[in-house]
N, CA and C of each residue as an Amber inpcrd file, in Angstrom:
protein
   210
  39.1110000 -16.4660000 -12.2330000  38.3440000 -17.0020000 -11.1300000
  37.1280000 -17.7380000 -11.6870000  36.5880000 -18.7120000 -11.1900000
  35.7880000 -19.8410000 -11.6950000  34.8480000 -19.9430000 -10.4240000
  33.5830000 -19.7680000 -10.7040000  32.6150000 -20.0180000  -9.6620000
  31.4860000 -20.7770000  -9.8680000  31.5080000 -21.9950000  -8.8960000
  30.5410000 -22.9010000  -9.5740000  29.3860000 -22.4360000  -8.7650000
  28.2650000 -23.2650000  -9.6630000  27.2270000 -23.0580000  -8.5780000
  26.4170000 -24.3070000  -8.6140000  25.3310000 -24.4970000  -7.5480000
  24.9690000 -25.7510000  -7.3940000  23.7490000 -25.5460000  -7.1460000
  22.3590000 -25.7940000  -8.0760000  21.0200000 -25.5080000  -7.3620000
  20.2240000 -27.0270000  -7.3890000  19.5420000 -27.3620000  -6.2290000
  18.8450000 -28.7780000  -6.5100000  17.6880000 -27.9700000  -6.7520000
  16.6730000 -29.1430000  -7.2780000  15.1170000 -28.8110000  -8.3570000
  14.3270000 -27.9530000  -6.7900000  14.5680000 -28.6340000  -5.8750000
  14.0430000 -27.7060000  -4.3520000  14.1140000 -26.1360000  -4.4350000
  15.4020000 -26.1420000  -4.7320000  15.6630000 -24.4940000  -4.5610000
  15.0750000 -23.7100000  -6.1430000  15.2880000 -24.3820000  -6.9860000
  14.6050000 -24.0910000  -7.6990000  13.3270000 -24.0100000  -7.9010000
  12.6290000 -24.5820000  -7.4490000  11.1620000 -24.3070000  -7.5450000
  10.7020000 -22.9960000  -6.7190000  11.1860000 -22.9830000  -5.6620000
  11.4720000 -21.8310000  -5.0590000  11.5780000 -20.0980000  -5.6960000
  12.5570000 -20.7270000  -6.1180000  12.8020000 -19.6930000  -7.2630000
  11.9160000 -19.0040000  -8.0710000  11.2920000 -20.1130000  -9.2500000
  10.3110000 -19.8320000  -9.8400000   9.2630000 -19.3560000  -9.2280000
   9.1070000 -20.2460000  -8.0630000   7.5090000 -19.2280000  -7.1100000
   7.6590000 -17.8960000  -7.4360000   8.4700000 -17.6310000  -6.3680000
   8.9320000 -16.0770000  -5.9630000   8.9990000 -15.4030000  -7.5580000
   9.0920000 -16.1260000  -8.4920000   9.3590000 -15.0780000  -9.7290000
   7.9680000 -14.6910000  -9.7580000   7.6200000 -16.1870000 -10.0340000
   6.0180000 -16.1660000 -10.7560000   5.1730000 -14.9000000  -9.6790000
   5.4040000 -15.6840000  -8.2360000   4.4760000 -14.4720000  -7.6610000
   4.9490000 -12.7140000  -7.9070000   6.0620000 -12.3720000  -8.3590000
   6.5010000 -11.2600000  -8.4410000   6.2020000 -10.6680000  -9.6270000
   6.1130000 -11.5950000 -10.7990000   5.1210000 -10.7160000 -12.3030000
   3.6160000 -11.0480000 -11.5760000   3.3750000 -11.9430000 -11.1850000
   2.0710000 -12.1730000 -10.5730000   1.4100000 -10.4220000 -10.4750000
   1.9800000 -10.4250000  -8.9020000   1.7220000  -8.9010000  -8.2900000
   1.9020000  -7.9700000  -9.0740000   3.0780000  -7.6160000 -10.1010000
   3.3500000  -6.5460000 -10.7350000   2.4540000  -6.5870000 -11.9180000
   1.5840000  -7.4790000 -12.5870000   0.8500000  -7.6390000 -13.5810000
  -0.3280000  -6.6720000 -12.3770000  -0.4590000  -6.6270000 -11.6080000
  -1.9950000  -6.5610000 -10.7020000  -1.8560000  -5.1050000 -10.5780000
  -0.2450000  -4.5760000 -10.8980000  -0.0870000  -3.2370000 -10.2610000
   0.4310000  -2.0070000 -11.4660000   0.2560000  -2.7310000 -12.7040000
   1.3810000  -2.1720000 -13.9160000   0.4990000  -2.9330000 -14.7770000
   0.5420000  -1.5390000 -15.8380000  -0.6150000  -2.2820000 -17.1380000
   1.1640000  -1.5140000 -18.3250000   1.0130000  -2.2320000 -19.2430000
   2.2680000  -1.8040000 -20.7220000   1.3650000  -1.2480000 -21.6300000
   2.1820000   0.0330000 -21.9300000   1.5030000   0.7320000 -23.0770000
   2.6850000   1.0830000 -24.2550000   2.2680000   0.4960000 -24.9700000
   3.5540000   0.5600000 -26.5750000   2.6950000   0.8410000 -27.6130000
   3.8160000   1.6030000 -28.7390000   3.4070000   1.9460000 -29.6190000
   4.3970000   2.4920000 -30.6530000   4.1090000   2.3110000 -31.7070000
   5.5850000   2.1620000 -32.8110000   5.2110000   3.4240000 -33.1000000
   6.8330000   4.2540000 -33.1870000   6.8320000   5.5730000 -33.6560000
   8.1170000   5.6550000 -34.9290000   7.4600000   6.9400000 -35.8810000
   8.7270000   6.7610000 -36.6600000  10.2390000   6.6650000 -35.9030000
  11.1050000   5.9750000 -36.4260000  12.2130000   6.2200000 -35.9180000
  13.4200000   7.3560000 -35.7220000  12.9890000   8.1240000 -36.8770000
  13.4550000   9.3390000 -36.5920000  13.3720000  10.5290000 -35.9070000
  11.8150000  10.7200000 -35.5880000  10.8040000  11.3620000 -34.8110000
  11.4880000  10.7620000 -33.3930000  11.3460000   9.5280000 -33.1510000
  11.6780000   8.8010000 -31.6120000  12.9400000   9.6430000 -31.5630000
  13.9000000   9.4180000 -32.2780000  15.3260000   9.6170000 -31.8760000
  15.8530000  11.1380000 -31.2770000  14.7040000  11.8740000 -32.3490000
  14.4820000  13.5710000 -31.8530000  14.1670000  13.6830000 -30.6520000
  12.7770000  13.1480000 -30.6260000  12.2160000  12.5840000 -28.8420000
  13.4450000  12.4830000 -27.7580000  14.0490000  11.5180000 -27.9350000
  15.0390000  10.5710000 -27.1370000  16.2290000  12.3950000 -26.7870000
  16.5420000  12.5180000 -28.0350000  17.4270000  13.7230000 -27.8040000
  17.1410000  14.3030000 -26.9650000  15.5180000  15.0240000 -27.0830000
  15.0800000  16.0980000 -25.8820000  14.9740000  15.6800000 -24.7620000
  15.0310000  14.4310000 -24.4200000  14.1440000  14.1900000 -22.9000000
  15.8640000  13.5710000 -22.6060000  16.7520000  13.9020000 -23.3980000
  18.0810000  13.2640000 -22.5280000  18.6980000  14.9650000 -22.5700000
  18.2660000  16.0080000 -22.5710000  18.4970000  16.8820000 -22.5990000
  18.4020000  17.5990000 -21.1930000  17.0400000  17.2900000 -20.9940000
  16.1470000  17.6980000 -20.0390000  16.2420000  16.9060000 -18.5780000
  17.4320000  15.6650000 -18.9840000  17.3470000  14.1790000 -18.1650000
  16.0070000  13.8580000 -17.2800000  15.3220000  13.3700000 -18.6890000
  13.9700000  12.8340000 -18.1200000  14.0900000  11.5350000 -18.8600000
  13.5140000  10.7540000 -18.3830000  13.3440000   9.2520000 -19.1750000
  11.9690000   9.2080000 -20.0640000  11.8200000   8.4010000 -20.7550000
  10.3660000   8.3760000 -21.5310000   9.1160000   8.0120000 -20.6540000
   9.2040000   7.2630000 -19.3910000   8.4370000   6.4950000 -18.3850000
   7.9320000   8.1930000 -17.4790000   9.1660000   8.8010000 -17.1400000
   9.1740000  10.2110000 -16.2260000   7.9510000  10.7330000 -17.1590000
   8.6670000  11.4040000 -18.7640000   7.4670000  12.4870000 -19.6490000
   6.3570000  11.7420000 -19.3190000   6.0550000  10.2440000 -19.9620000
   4.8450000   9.9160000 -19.8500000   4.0490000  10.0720000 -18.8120000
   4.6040000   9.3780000 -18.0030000   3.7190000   9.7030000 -16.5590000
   3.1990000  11.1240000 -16.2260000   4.2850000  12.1730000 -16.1770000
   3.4410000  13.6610000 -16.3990000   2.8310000  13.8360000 -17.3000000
   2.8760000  13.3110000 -18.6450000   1.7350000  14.0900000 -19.7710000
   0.2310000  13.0090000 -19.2330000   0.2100000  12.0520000 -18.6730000
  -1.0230000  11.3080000 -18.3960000  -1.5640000  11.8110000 -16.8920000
  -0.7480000  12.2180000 -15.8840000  -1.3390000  13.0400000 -14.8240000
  -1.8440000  14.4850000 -15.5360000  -1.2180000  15.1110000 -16.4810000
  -1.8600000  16.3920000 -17.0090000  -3.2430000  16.1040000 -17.4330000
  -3.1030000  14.9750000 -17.9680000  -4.8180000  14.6190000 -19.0780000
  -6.0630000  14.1150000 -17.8000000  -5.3290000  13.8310000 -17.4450000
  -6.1530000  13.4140000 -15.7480000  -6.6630000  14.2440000 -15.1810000
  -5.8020000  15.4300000 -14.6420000  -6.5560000  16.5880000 -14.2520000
  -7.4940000  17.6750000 -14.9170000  -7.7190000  16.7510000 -15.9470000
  -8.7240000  18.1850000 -16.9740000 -10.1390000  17.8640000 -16.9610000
């Protein structure tokens, strides 16, 4: 099956708005926090919290509400 598609520069700009305004807002509402860990250490990490089925975003967020409340 073959599906074409057809966008003129109209709908496209469109497009881009709605993107732009959507990191726009989410930049206003969401700050990124990274940081390089050994890789072996991570992978131990990764093990436990798929153990526990927590994601890394889930732990974090509770270990930074814990530090919050002290």
């Amino acid at each position: 099956m073959i599906l074409l598609l057809h966008a003129t520069k109209e709908v496209n700009v469109i497009a881009e708005k709605s993107r732009a305004d959507y990191f726009k807002e989410r930049r206003e509402n969401f700050k990124a926090f990274h940081v390089e860990v050994e890789r072996k250490k991570m992978e131990r990490f990764e093990e436990q919290l798929a153990k526990k089925g927590k994601s890394k975003k889930e732990w974090l967020d509770e270990k930074i509400d814990d530090e919050l409340k002290k």
